[in-house]
N, C-alpha and C positions, 0 to 999 in steps of 0.2 A: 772251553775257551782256552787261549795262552796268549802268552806273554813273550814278547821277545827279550831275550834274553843281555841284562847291563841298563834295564830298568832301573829308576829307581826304585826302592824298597818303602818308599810314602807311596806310588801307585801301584805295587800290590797289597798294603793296607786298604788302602781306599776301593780296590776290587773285591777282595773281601766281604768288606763292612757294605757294597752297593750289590754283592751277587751272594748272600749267605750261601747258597748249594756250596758253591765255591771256597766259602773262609776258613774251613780243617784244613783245605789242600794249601791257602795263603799261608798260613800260619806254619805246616811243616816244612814249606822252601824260607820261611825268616829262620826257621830254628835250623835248618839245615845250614845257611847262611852265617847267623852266628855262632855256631860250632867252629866254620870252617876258618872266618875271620880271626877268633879266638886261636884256634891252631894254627894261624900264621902269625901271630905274634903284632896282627895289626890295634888289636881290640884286648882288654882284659874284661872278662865276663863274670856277672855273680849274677848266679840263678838261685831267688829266694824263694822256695814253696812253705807256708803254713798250712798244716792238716795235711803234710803229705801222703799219710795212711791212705788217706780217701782215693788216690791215685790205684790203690792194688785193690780194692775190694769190690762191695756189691754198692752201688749208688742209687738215686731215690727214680731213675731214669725206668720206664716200663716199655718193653718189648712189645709189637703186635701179641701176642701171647698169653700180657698182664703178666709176665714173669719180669724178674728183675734184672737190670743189665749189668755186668760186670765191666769194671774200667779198659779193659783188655779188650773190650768188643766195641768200644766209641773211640772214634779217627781221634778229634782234638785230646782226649787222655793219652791217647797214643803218641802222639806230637811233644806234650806237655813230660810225661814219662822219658822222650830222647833226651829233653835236657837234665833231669838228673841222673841220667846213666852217666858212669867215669869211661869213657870213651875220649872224652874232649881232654886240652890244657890249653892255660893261656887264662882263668878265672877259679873262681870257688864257688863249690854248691852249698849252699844254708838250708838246712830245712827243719822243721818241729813236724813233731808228731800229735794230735788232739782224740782226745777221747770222744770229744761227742761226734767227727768223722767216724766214728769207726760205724758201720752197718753191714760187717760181718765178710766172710769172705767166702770164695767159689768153694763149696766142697763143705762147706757148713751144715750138721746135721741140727734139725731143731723135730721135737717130739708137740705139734700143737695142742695135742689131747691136752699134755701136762705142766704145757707151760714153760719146759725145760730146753738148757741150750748148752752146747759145746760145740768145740771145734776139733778138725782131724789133726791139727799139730799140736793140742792141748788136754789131750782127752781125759785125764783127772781134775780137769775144771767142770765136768758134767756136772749142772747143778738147777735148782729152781729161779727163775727169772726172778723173782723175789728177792733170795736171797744174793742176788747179782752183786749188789752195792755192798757185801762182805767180802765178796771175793775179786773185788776190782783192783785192789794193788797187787795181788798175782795177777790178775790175768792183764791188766793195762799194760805192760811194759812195753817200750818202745820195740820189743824184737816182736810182742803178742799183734799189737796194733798194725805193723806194718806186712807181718806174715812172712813165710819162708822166701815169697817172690819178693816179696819189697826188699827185704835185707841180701839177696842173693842181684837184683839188679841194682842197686845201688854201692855194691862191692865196691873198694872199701866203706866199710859203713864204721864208722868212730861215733857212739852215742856220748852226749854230755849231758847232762843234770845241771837242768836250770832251777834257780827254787822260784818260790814265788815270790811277786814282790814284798818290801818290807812296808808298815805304816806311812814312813815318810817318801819311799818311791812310788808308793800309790797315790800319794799323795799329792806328790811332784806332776804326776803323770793326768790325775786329775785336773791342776792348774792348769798347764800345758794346754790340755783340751778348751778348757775355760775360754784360757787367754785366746784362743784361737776357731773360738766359737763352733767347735763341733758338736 
């Protein structure tokens, strides 16, 4: 199908969301779009991702195969991946990185007989799945979780250290919710 071109961008939403086949390819002419507007200086952009890790690795997605899919092989990760490439200006990219995202990455060796798991950019974290939860502050690290590709398309990549919240920001934060009934 297409679109003539100087549509609005609420009827390729709505094409989309009425022809799913269709909604990867809606979605990378918005993001193409918002790049572009961004780099004319019509729009200022802030592209938020949480769990961005999960963008570079293995997802819960199964191949005809029953093998598992990697972010690199589905269009909409592909699309969602252009926006935080630094290619664009005119906005800021925010992103965090999460541990429980993380489901390992392409090129990940695992031994099932034993249980055991490491990766090709980590290799002296070889160790018992067991013992995972001793060695998760090396291996979680923002550069571990997101892999060589994530921190190399993401250039420049500047990590910051958020802590956790405190008693009373959690606290705050609980209200919040309350007050607003979620």
């Amino acid at each position: 199908e297409a679109m003539d071109q100087g549509r609005p961008l609420l009827e390729l939403v709505e094409q989309g969301i009425a022809r799913p086949k269709t909604a990867t390819d809606c979605v990378g002419i918005i993001v193409k779009e918002l790049k572009d507007q961004a780099n004319q200086g019509r729009i200022r952009l802030l592209v938020a991702v949480d769990s961005v890790n999960s963008l570079f690795g293995r997802t819960t997605i199964r191949k005809q195969d029953r093998s598992m899919a990697y972010g690199n092989e589905l269009t909409l990760i592909h699309n969602v991946r252009k926006l935080v490439r630094n290619d664009w200006k005119g906005g800021a990219i925010v992103t965090a990185v999460r541990e429980a995202a993380f489901l390992g990455f392409q090129g990940e060796k695992r031994d099932k007989r034993l249980h055991w798991t490491t990766h090709e950019d980590h290799p002296e974290y070889y160790h018992p799945i067991p013992e995972h939860v001793q060695a998760r502050e090396q291996v979680f690290t923002p550069e571990a979780l997101l892999g060589k590709e994530g921190v190399e398309h993401m250039d420049p990549y500047v990590p910051v250290l958020v802590q956790n919240y405190t008693e009373k920001e959690m606290e705050s934060c609980l209200d919040y919710y309350t007050d607003r009934m979620w």
